[in-house]
C-alpha positions in Angstrom: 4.4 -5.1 -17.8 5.6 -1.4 -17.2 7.2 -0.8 -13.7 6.2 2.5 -11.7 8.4 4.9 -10.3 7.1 5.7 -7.0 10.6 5.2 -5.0 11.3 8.9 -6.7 8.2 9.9 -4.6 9.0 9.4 -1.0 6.4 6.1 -0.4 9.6 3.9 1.4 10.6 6.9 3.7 12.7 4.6 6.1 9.8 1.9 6.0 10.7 -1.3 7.0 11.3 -4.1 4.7 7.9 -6.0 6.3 6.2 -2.8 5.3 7.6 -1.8 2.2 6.4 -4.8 -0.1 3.1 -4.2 1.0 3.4 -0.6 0.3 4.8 -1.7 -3.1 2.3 -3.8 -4.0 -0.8 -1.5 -2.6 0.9 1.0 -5.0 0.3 -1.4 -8.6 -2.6 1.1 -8.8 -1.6 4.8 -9.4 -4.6 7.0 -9.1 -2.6 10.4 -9.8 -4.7 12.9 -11.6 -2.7 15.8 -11.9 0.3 17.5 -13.6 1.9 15.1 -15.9 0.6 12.1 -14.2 -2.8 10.5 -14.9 -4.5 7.3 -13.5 -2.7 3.8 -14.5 -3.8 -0.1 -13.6 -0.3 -1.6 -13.5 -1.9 -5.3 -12.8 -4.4 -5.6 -15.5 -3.8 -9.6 -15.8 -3.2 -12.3 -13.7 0.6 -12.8 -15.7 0.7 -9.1 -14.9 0.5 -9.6 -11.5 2.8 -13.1 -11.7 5.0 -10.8 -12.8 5.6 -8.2 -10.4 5.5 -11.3 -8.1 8.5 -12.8 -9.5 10.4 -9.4 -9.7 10.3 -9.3 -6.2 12.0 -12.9 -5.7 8.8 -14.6 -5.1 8.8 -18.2 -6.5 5.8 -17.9 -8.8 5.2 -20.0 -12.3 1.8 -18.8 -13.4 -1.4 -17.1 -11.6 -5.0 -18.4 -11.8 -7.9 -15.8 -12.7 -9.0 -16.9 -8.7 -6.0 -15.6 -7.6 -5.3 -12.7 -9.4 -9.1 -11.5 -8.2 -7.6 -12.1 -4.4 -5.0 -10.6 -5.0 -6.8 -7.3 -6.1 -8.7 -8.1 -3.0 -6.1 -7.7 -0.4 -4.5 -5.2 -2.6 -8.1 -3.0 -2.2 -7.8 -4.1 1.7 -4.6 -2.2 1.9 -4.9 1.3 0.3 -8.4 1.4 2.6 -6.6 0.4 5.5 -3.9 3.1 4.5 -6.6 5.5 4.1 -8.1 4.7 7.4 -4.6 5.7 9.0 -4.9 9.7 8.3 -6.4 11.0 11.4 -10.5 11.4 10.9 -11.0 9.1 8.2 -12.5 5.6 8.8 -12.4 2.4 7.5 -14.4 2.0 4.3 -15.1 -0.9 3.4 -17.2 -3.6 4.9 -14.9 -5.2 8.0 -15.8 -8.9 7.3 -14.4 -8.7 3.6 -11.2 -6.4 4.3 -10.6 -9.3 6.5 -11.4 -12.2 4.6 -8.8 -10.1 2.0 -6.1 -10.7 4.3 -7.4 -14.4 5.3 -4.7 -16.3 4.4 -3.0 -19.8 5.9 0.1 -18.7 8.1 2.0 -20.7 10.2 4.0 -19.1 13.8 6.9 -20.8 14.0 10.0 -20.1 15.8 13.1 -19.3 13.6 17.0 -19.9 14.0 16.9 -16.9 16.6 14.3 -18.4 18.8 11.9 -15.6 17.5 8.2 -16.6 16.6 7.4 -15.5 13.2 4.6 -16.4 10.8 5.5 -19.0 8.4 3.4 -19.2 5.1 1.9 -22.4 4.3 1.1 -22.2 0.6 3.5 -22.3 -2.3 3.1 -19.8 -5.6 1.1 -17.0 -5.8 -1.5 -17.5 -2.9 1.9 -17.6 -0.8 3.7 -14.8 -1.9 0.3 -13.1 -1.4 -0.3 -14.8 2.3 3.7 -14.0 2.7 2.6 -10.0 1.9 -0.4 -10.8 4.7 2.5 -11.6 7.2 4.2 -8.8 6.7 1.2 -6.8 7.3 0.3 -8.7 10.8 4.2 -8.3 12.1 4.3 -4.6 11.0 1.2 -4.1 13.0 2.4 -6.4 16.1 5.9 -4.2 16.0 3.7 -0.6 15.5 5.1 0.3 12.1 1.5 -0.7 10.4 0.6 2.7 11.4 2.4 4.9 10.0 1.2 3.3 6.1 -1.2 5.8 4.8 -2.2 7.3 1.8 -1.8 10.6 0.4 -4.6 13.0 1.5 -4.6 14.9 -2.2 -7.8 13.3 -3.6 -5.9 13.3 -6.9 -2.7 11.9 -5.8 -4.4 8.7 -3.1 -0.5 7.0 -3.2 0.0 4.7 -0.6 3.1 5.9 1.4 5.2 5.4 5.0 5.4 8.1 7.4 8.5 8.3 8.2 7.6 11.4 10.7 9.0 11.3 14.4 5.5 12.7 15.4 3.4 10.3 12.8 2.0 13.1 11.5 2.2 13.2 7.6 -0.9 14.2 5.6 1.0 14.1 1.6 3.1 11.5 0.3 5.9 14.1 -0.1 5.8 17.8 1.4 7.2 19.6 -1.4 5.1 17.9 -3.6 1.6 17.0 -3.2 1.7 18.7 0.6 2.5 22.5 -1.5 0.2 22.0 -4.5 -2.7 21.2 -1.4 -1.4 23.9 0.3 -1.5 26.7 -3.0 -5.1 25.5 -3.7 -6.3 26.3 0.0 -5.1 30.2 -0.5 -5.9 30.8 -3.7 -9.3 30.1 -2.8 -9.4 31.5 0.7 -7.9 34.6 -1.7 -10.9 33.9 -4.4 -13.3 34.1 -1.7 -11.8 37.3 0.3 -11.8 38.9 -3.3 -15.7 38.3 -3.9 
């Protein structure tokens, strides 16, 4: 399986570990349509996606075609989710199936610390998946879920952090996809002064 490089493109900005796997893993799909970069499906099978499991540490031996399809399914939960986060832009997708995407069995428990976290029930890859789930619900208990969005270039749509003290990011990275966005409004407000 090839490996993206999106760390070179500002998606981790200072994100919490909770909320950097799921960034990761909403990121397997790279819809960038511009420059040197064109659209790319890094989990095209289920050993595909076993894969990028296990090269994050989870303890996974093989994926079922079930799984792999929920899998895609949370992973499609996500990047709307992170779309809905830009301010204006609602939630796509129908409500009862971006939840039953992140329907998995989780467990609070307390740890060492006397904390309560969520424990995941399931071994393999329905719980690394329901471990990525956690992460999501404790990111959104602490208030980090928030600031995952993705890119507003439509040909860019890369799921990043906003690392912004005001929460206010639009593009995945300023200097990049925030100045090309920028260069295409005034040429075109130009175009359309000059006709």
């Amino acid at each position: 399986m090839s490996t993206h490089a999106f760390e070179d493109w500002s998606v981790h900005r200072g994100a919490p570990a909770e909320v950097a796997i799921a960034v990761d893993f909403a990121n397997t799909v790279d819809q960038r349509d511009f420059g040197r970069f064109t659209p790319q499906e890094f989990l095209v099978t289920a050993g595909d996606l076993a894969d990028w499991l296990r090269d994050r540490g989870f303890a996974v031996d093989a994926c079922s075609e079930k799984d792999f399809a929920r899998a895609l399914a949370l992973r499609s939960a996500i990047r709307e989710i992170a779309a809905s986060h830009q301010p204006g832009v609602p939630v796509r997708g129908d409500g009862s199936k971006l939840s039953a995407a992140l329907d998995f069995p989780l467990r609070p428990s307390l740890d060492e610390s006397g904390a309560i976290r969520l424990r995941v029930v399931e071994d393999g890859v329905r719980g690394a998946l329901a471990d990525i789930a956690s992460a999501i619900v404790i990111a959104e208990a602490g208030g980090s879920w928030r600031r995952v969005k993705m890119c507003s270039a439509p040909d860019c749509r890369i799921v990043f952090y906003d690392g912004a003290k005001a929460r206010n990011s639009r593009w995945c990275a300023t200097a990049g996809c925030g100045n090309r966005m920028k260069t295409r409004t005034y040429r075109a407000r130009r175009r359309a002064d000059g006709a």
